[in-house]
C-alpha positions, 0 to 999 in steps of 0.5 A: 403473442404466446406461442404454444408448444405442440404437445407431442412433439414435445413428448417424442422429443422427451422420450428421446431424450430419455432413451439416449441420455445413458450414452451421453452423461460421460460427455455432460458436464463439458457439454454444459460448460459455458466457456464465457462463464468459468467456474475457475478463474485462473492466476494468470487473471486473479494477479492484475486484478489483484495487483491494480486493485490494492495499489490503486487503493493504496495510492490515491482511488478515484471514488471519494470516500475512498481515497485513504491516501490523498485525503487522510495520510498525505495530509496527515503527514503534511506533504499535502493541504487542502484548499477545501473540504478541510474535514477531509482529512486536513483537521485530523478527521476522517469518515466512516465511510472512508475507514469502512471502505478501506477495510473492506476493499483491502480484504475483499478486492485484493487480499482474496485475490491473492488467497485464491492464487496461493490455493491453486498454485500450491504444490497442492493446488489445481495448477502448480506454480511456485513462482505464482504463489511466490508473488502472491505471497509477498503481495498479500503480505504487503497488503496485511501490513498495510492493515495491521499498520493502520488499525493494530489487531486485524484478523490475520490467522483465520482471514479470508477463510469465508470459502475454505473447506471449513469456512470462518466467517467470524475470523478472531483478530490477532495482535501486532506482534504475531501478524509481524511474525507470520508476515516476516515469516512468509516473505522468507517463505517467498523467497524460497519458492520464487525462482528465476529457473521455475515456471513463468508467470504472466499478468504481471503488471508490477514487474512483468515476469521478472522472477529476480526483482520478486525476490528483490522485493520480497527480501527488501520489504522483509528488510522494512517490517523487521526495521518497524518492529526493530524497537519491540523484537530488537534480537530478532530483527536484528537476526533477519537483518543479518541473515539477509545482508549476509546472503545476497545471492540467495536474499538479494534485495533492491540495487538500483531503481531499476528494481523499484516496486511500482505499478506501471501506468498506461494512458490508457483506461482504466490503468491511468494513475489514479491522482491523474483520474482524481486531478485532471479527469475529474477536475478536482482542485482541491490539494496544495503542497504543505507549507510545512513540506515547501519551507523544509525543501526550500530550505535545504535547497532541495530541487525535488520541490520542482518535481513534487510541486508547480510554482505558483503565478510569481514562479515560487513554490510555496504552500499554506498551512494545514488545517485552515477552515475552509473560508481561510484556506481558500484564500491561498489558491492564487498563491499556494503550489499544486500538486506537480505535473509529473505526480497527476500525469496519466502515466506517472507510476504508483509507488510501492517501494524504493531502492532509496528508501531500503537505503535510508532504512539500512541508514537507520538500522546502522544508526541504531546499531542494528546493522553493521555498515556506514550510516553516512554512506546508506544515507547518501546512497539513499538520497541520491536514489531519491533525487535519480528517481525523478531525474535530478542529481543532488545539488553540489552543497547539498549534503554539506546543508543537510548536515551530519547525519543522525537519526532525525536526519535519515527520518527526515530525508525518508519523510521528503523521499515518501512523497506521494507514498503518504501511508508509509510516510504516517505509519513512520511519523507515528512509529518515530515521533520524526520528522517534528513538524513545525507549531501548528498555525494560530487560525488551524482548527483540528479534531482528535484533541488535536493529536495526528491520528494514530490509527483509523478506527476499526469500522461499524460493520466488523461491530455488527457482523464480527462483534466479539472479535473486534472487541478482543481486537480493540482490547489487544490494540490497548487502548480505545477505538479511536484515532489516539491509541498508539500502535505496538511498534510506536517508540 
């Protein structure tokens, strides 16, 4: 039933209103805030959202088409198989939803949040806060060399700029040499502002507040993109590498696990471990362990294996080959290993960084007469890392196994120490060339003319709403749009 509005009430009430309102703008606008709907939204809330929003992402997603990690790089780079669904990244393919996906949720789910953090915690900014804007630094930081890493040119000057005073919704793309350079540029930056006596900061789900293990992190990944670039910009890097090696107390970097860049995982929704979400949540089956990757451990005697992977039903870990159509592949469920347990628990951590990869890093470096140092003892320090960071120690004999250790040595050890982190595994499979992995099986059928992707293609919607950018973007890269053009950093 309508109900009307007696008419003048209405008026005397109006009429009130006028004749009061004088006495009360002073106090209007916080009459008219509502407190459950902010017009800000302060760091302490921008950094988890942020934080879990770009490492889930990274590590597995629980949504199809999204998954970048477990179905494209993982099996890129051959610790993973599938059993089905070999189009999905298996065969060297991957969708334009999935690519499309990415771009978009690395930019918008996380690089803005961590933008948005940076602005308000400035000097400048509406709350100050160097150790905020420290963290968001080298967070951002991580995300654009996830980007760069995996399409070449990106936007980079002007992104994230669509609600700046002056708004660029047309942002130019810049090569990979000069994102290099402003990203090496703002985790020395980083470094500086972050202070174990400043301000604290909360909402910190990667390392809890812990100042000290920011700047760890900040100067360890500043160790990683300078060793990337080492090839293309070998006296830069090598000054970077000095600066920060030289100077422990003021560039300290990672000294144990303890300091391992991972996103903490609860068993409690939504902070489960994503491939738990994917593998036993939602039930799917759908990845073995690579033959490639179980005959490699097995054949060093490489304990690791009975974390990375479960035994199949004769106690043995083993894989299939890769790229098997999927009639074929299936015929590998009885016998092919799983992914681990300790990998789709609901707890396990999402991998960022590790103590053992720096150290395999600096391995590398010294090898390449980048750093001084022994090679032989990063190398050792760093496998050892790999092995304490599951629990195991390494076996007697292992080393002897291994071998004298050069350049494919360390690579190798870094792609078995990646599992899991199977971005950074493709991004250092396609800068090296390493590990060389075995003739790809006879019944394998591949898309990309068979060639491992170097890069994803930049997706559809940057053609339709940033056109002449991404066009100077696939120039820059130097070669076509596609997923055969090498990258600036490929050696």
């Amino acid at each position: 039933m309508k109900k009307y509005i007696n008419s003048k009430l209405f008026t005397s009430f109006a009429l009130a209103s006028v004749l009061t309102i004088s006495s009360c703008t002073e106090d209007f606008e916080e009459m008219n805030t509502d407190p459950n709907s902010p017009t800000a939204i302060g760091a302490q809330y921008l950094l988890p959202t942020g934080l879990e929003a770009s490492i889930d992402r990274y590590w597995g997603h629980r949504t199809r088409f999204e998954r970048i990690n477990i179905d494209a790089a993982e099996l890129y780079v051959q610790h993973f198989t599938r059993n089905i669904y070999s189009n999905e990244g298996d065969n060297f393919s991957v969708s334009p939803a999935l690519v499309a996906n990415n771009w978009k949720g690395f930019f918008n789910d996380a690089l803005v949040n961590f933008q948005r953090i940076i602005i308000q915690s400035s000097p400048e900014g509406k709350s100050p806060n160097a150790n905020y804007e420290g963290v968001a630094l080298v967070m951002r930081t991580w995300v654009f060399s996830l980007l760069t890493d995996m399409y070449g040119a990106i936007p980079y000057s002007e992104a994230i700029a669509g609600t700046s005073e002056t708004p660029i919704y047309t942002p130019k793309y810049d090569p990979m040499e000069q994102v290099y350079a402003g990203m090496l540029n703002d985790l020395k930056m980083a470094n500086e502002k972050l202070s174990t006596s400043g301000p604290g900061i909360s909402g910190d789900i990667l390392y809890n507040g812990d100042i000290l293990k920011w700047k760890k992190f900040a100067n360890s990944l500043r160790i990683r993109l300078a060793n990337r670039q080492a090839a293309k910009k070998p006296a830069e890097s090598r000054a970077i590498m000095a600066e920060i090696l030289g100077d422990p107390a003021k560039y300290p970097v990672f000294t144990s696990n303890a300091d391992n860049a991972s996103l903490k995982c609860t068993t409690v929704l939504p902070s489960n471990n994503e491939w738990h979400q994917v593998m036993v949540q939602d039930g799917r089956t759908d990845w073995n362990i690579s033959s490639t990757f179980a005959d490699k451990l097995n054949a060093l005697g490489d304990t690791r294996i009975t974390v990375f992977a479960n035994p199949n039903k004769d106690g043995k870990y083993q894989g299939h080959p890769n790229g098997l159509p999927d009639a074929i592949a299936t015929d590998y469920l009885a016998t092919s290993s799983t992914i681990g347990s300790y990998f789709v628990r609901a707890d396990a951590p999402e991998v960022i960084m590790t103590f053992s990869e720096l150290n395999l890093i600096l391995a590398e470096a010294a090898l390449d007469g980048d750093i001084a140092g022994d090679a032989t003892a990063y190398f050792e320090k760093g496998v050892t890392a790999s092995f304490a960071q599951y629990g195991l120690t390494v076996p007697a004999t292992y080393f002897a196994t291994v071998g004298a250790v050069t350049r494919a040595k360390v690579l190798e050890q870094k792609w078995i120490g990646l599992f899991g982190q199977g971005i950074e595994a493709w991004i250092e499979k396609r800068r090296t060339g390493l590990p060389v992995f075995p003739a790809a099986d006879s019944r394998a059928v591949f898309d990309n003319d068979g060639i491992m992707p170097t890069r994803f293609p930049y997706p559809n919607s940057e053609f339709s709403l940033n056109a002449a950018s991404v066009e100077a973007g696939v120039a820059l890269n130097g070669g076509a749009n596609d997923m055969k053009t090498k990258l600036w950093w490929a050696e």
